[in-house]
C-alpha positions in Angstrom: 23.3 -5.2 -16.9 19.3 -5.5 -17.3 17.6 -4.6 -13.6 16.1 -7.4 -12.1 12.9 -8.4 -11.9 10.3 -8.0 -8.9 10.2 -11.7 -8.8 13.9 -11.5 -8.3 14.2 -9.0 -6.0 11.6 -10.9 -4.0 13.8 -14.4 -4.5 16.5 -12.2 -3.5 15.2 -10.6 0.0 14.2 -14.0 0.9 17.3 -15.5 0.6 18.7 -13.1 2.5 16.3 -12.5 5.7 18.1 -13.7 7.7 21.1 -11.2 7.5 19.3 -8.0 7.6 19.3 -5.8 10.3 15.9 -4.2 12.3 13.3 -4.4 10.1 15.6 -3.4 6.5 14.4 -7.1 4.4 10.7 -6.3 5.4 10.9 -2.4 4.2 12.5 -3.6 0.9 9.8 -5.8 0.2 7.3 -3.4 1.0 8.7 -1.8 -1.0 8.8 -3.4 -4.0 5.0 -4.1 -3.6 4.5 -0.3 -3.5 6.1 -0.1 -6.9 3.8 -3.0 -8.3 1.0 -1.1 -7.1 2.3 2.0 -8.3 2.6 0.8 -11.5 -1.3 0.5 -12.5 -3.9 2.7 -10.7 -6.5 2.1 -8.8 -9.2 0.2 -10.3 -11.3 2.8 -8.8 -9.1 5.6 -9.7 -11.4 7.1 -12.8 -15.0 6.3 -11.7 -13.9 8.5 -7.4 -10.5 10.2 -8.2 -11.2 11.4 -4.3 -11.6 8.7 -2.6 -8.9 8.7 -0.3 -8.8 12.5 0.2 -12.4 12.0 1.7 -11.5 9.0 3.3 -8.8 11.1 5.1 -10.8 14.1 5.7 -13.7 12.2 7.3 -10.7 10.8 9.5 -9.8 14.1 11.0 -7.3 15.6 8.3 -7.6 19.0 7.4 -8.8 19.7 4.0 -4.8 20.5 2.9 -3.5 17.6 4.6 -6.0 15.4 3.0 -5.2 16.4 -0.7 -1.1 16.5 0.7 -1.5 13.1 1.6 -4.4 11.1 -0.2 -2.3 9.5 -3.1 0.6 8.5 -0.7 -1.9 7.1 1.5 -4.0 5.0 -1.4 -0.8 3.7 -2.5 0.7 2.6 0.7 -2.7 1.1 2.0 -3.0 -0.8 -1.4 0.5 -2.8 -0.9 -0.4 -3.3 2.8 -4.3 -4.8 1.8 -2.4 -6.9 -1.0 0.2 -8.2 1.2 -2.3 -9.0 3.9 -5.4 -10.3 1.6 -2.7 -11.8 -0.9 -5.3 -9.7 -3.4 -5.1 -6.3 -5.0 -8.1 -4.4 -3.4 -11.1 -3.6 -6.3 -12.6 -1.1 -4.5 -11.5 2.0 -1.8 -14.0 0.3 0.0 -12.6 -2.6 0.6 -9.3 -0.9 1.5 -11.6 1.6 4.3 -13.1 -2.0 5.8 -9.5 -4.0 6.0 -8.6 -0.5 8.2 -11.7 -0.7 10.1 -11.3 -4.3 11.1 -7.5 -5.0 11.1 -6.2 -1.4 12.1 -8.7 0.5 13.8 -10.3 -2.8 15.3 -6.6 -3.9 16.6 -6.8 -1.0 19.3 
């Protein structure tokens, strides 16, 4: 049986929202927009390899925790910009802005 497709999966969790339990339909889809991203790297990724372990360390993570954390972190905040902008992000910066204005800016 050939996997299905994101598209699918997508179809699928919407068809079936409405049965889930806590938040399990929205972390699946997250999910599979983590993958998408996942799939490609950043369009950023060759010209600052760093970028997020900076972004991290200039946020209070120690310098370990920072590298630990950075791709996991890029990654994450990649699907949650393209889920919120409906765009894949271009640049770290634009990913650092969307968290100044809709995360840190929320508080």
């Amino acid at each position: 049986m050939k996997p299905l497709s994101y598209t699918e999966r997508a179809q699928f969790l919407a068809a079936v929202q409405d049965m889930g339990q806590d938040e399990e339909i929205q972390a699946a889809a997250f999910g599979i927009l983590v993958e998408l991203e996942a799939e490609s790297p950043a369009p950023w990724a060759a010209a600052d390899p760093f970028a997020a372990e900076r972004y991290l360390a200039a946020r209070g993570a120690t310098p370990k925790a920072a590298a630990a954390n950075a791709a996991e972190f890029e990654l994450h905040t990649r699907a949650l910009y393209s889920l919120a902008t409906g765009k894949p992000a271009q640049t770290f910066q634009e990913l650092a802005d969307w968290i100044k204005t809709y995360v840190d800016g929320a508080q």
